[in-house]
N, CA, C and O of each residue as an XYZ file, in Angstrom:
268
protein
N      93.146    138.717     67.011
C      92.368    137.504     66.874
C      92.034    136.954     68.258
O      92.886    136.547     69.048
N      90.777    136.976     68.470
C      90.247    136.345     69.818
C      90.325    134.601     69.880
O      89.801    133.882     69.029
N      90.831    134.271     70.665
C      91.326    132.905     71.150
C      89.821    132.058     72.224
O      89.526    132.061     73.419
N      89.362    131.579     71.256
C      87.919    130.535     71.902
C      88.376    129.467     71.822
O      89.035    128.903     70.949
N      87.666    128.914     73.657
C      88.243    127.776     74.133
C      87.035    126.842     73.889
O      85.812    126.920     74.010
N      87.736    126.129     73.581
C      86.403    124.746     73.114
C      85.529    124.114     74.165
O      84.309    123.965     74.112
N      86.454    123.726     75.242
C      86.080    123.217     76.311
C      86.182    124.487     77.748
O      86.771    125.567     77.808
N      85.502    123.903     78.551
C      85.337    124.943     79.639
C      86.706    124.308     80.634
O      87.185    123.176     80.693
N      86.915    125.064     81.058
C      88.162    124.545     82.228
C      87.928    123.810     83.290
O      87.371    124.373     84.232
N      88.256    122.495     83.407
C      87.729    121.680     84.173
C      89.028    120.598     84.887
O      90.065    121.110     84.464
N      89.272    119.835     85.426
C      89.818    118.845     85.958
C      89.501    117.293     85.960
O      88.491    117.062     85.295
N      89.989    116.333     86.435
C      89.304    115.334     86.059
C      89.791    115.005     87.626
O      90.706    115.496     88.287
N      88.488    113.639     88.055
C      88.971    112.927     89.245
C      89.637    111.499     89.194
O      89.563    110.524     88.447
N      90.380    111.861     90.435
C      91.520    111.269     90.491
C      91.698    109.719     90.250
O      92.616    109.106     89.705
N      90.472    109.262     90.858
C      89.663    108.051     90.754
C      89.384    107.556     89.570
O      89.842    106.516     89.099
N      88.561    108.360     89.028
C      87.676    107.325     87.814
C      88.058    108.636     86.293
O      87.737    108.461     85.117
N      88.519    109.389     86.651
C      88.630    110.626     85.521
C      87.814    111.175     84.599
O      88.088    111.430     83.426
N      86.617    111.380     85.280
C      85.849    111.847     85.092
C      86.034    113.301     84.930
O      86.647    113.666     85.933
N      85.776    114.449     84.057
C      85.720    115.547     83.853
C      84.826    115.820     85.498
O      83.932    115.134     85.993
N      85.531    117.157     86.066
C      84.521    117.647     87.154
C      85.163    119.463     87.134
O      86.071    119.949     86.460
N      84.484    119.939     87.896
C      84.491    121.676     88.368
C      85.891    121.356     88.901
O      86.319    120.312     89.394
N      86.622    122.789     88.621
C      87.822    122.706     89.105
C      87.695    122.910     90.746
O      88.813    122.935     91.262
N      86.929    123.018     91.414
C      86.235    123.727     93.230
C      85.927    122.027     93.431
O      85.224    121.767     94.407
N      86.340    120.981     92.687
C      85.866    119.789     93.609
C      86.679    118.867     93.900
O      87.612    118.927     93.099
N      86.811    118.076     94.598
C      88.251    117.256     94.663
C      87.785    115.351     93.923
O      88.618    114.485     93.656
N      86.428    115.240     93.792
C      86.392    113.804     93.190
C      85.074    114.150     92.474
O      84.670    115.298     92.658
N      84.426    113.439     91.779
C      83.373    113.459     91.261
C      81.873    112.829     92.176
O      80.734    113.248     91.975
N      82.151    112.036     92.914
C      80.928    111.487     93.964
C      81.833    111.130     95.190
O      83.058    111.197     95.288
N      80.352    110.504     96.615
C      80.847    110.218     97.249
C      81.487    109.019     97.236
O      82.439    108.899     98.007
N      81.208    108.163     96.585
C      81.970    107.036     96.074
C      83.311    106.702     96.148
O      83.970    106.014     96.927
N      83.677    107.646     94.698
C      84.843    107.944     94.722
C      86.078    108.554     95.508
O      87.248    108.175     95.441
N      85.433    109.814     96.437
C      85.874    109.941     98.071
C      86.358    108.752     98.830
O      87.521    108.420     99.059
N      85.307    108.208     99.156
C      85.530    107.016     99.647
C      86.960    106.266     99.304
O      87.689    106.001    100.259
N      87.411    105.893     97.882
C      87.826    105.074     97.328
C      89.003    106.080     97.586
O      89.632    105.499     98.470
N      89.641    107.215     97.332
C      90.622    108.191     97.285
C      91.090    108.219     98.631
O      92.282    108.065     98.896
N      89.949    108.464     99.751
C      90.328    108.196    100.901
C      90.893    107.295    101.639
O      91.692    107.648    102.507
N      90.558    105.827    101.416
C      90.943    104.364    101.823
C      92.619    104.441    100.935
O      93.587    104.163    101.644
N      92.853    104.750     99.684
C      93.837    104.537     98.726
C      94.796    105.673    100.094
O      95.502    104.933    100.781
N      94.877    106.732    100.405
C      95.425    107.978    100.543
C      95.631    106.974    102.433
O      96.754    107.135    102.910
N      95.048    106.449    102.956
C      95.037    105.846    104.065
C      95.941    104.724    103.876
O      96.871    104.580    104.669
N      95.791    104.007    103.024
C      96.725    103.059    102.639
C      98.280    103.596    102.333
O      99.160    103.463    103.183
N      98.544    104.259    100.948
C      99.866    104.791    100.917
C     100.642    105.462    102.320
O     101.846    105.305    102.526
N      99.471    106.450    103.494
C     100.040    106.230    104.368
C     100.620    105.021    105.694
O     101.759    105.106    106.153
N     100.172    104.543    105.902
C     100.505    103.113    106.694
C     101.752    102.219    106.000
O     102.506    101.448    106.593
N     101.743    102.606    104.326
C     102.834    101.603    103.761
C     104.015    102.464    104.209
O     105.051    101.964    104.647
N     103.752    104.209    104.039
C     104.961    104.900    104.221
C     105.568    104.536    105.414
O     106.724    104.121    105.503
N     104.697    104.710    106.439
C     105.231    104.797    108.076
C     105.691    103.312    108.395
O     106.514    103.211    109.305
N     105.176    101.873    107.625
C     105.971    101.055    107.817
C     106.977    100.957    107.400
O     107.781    100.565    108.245
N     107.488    101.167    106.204
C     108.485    101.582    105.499
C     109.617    102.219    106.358
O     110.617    101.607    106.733
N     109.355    103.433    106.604
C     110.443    104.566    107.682
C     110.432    103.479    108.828
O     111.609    103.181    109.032
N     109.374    102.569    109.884
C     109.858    101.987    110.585
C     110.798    100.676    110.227
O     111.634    100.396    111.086
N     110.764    100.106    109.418
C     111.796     99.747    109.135
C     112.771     99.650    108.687
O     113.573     98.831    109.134
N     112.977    100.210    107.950
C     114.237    101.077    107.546
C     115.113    101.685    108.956
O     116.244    101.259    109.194
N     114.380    102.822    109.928
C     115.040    102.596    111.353
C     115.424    101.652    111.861
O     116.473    101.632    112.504
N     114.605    100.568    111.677
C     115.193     99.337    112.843
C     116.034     98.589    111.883
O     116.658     97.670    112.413
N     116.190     98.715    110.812
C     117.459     97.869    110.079
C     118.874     98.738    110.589
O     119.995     98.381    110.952
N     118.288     99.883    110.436
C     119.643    101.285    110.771
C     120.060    100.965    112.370
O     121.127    101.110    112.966
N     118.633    100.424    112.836
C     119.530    100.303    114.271
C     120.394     99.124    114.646
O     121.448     99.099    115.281
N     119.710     98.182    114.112
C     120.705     97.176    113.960
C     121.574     96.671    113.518
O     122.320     95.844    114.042
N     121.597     97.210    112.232
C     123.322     97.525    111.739
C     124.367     98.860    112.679
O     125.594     98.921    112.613
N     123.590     99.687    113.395
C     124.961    100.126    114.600
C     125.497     99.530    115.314
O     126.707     99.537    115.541
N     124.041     98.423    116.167
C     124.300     97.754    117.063
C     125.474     96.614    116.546
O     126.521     96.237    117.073
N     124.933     96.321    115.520
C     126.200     94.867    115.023
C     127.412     95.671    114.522
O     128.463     95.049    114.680
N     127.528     96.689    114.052
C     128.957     97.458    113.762
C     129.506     97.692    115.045
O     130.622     97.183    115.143
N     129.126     98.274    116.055
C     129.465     98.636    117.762
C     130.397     96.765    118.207
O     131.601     96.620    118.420
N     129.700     96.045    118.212
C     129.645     94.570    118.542
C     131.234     94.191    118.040
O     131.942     93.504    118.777
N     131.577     94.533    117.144
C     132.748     94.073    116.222
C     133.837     94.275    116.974
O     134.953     94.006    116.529
């Protein structure tokens, strides 16, 4: 028994979820845009994040050393 697929194989974007070609990463430039700024953002929260988290770490040595 041959197995027919209803739909063609596709992906959706990440953005707005839109059905697109699996060879594309968003559906417009728009949405680029919007994926890009988001993907720019989560980075800057990360790297503030790790920086502070270090400088709490450093200053709890410094005040453990102090004792």
């Amino acid at each position: 028994m041959e197995v027919k697929r209803m739909v063609e194989p596709h992906k959706h974007c990440p953005v707005c979820s839109t059905p697109i070609p699996m060879d594309e990463v968003t559906c417009s430039e728009r949405c680029q845009e919007i994926l890009s700024k988001n993907q720019q953002r989560v980075r800057r929260t990360r790297t503030i994040f790790y920086l502070v988290f270090a400088l709490f770490i450093v200053v709890w040595v410094v005040l453990s050393i102090k004792r």
